[in-house]
C-alpha positions as CSV (number, residue, x, y, z in Angstrom):
1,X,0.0,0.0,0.0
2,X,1.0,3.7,-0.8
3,X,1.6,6.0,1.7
4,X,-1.1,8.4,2.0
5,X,0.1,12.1,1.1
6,X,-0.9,14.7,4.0
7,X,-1.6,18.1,2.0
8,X,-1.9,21.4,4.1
9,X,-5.2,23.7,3.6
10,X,-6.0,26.8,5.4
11,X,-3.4,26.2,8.7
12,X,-1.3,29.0,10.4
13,X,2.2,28.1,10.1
14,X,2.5,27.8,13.8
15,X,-0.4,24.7,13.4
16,X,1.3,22.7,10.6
17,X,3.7,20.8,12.1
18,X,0.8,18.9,14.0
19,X,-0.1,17.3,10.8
20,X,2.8,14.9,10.9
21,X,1.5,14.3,14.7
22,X,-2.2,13.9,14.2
23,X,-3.1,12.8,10.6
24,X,-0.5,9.3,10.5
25,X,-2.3,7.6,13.7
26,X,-5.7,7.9,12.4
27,X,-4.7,7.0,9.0
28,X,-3.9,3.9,10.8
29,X,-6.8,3.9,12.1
30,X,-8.4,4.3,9.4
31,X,-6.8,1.8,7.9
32,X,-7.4,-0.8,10.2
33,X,-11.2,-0.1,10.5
34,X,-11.2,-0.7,6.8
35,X,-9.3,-4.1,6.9
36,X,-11.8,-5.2,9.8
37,X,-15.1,-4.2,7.2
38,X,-13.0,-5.9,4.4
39,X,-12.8,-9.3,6.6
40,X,-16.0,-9.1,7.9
41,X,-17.4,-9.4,4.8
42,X,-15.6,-11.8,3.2
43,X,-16.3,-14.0,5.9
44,X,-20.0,-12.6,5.7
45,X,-20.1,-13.4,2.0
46,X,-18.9,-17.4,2.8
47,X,-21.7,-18.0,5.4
48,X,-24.0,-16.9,2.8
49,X,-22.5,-19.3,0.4
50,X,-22.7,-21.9,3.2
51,X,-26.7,-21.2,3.9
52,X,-27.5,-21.3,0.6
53,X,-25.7,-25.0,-0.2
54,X,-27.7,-25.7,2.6
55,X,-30.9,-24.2,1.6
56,X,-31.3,-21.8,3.6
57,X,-33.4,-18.5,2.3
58,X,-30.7,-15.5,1.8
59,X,-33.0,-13.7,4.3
60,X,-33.2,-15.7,7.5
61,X,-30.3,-14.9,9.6
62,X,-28.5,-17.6,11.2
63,X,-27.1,-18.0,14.6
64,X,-23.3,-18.1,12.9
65,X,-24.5,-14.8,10.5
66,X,-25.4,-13.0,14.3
67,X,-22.6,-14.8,15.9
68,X,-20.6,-12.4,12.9
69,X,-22.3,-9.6,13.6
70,X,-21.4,-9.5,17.5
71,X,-17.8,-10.4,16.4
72,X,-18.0,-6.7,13.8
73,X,-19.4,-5.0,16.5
74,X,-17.2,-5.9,19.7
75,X,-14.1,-5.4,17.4
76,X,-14.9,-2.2,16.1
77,X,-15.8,-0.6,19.2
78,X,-12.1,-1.9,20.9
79,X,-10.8,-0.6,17.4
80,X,-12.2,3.2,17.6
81,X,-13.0,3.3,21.4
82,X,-9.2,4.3,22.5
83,X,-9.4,7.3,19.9
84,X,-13.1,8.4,20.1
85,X,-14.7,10.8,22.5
86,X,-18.1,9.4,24.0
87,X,-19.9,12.3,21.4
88,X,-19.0,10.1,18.8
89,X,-19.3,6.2,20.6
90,X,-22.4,7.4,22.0
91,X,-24.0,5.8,18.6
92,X,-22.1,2.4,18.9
93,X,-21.1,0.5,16.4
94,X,-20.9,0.9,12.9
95,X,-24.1,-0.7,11.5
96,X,-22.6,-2.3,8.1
97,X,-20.2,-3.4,6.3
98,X,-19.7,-4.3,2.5
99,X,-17.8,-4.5,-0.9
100,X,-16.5,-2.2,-0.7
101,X,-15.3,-0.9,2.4
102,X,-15.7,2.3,3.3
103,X,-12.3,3.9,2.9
104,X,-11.5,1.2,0.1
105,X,-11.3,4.9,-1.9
106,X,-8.5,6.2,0.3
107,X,-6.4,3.1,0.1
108,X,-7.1,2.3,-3.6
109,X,-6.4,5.2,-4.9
110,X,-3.2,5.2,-7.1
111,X,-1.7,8.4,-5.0
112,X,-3.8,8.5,-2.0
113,X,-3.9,11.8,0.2
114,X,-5.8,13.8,2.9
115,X,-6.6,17.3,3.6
116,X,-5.4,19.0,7.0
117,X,-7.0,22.0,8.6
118,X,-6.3,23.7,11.8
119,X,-7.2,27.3,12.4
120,X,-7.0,27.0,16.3
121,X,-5.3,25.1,19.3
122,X,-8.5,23.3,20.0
123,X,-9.2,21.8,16.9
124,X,-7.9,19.9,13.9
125,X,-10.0,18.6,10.7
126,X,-9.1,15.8,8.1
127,X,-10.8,15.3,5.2
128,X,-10.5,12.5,2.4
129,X,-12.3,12.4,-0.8
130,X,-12.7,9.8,-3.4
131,X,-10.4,11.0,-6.7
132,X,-12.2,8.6,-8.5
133,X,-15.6,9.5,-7.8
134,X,-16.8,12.5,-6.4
135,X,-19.4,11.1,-5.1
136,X,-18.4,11.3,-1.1
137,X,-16.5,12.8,1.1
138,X,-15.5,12.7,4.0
139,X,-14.0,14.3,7.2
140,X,-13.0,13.8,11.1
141,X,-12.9,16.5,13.9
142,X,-9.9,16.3,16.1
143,X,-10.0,17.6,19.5
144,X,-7.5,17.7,22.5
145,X,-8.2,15.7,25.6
146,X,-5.5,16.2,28.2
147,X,-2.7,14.9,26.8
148,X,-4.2,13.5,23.2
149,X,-6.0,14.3,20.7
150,X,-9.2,12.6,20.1
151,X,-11.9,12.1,17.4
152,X,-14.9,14.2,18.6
153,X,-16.8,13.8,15.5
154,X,-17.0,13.0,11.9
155,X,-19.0,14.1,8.6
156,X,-19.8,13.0,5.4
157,X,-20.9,14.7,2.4
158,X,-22.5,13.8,-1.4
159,X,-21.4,15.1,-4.8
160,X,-20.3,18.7,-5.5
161,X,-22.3,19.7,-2.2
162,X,-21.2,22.1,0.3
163,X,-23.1,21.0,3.5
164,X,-21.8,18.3,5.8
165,X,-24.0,15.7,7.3
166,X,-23.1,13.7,10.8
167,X,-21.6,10.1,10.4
168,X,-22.3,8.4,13.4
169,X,-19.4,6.3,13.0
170,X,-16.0,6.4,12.1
């Protein structure tokens, strides 16, 4: 895998050197959320192959389809819990996975990269955006906490639009 490319927007010199300190460990992060969705699946995708060689209707879950499930959730939350504020975990887990995942875009892309903005000491943004597609974007509030900097929030938004919608998960 590339590394992904941290490009400076909008930042007060003073501010920029905190790129190279807060954008790497939630690449990571990212990065790691979106092998866990990729596995997830792919396992998903076998027990669906399984239940239907045994005739069972694509529909009806299974206890090994829910026994998944519990797996995605409880991994995700000791994935992101460490790095989120309780704003953000207050929603849970994420609620999905698929094919693909959802920052395939970042880590497919040929030269990946991601936007840094930080006009003040008390917050940070990074954005990513698909340069395949513009068809979604999206972009993680970093606040300090004591010592570290956490994830207090994150937004997506669709197409050539301005406004930002809330992501309840990372």
């Amino acid at each position: 895998m590339e590394a992904v490319k941290i490009v400076i927007e909008d930042t007060p010199e003073k501010f920029q050197p905190l790129a190279e300190v807060l954008v790497p460990p939630l690449v990571e992060l990212l990065r790691q959320r979106n092998e866990l969705e990729r596995e997830i699946c792919a396992r998903s995708l076998k027990l669906r192959e399984e239940q239907a060689a045994a005739g069972i209707p694509p529909h009806q879950s299974t206890p090994a389809e829910e026994s998944l499930w519990e797996e995605y959730r409880r991994r995700y939350l000791e994935l992101v819990t460490p790095r989120c504020t309780e704003k953000l975990l207050k929603w849970g887990a994420a609620g999905s996975f698929g094919k693909p995942a959802k920052y395939d875009y970042l880590f497919d892309a040929p030269e990946p990269a991601v936007y840094f903005t930080m006009k003040s000491a008390k917050k940070a943004v990074v954005s990513t955006e698909n340069p395949v597609s513009y068809s979604y974007r999206y972009r993680f509030i970093l606040r300090p906490f004591g010592d570290e900097w956490k994830i207090d929030g994150a937004e997506c938004a669709f197409g050539d639009r301005e406004e930002w919608g809330v992501e309840r998960t990372m």
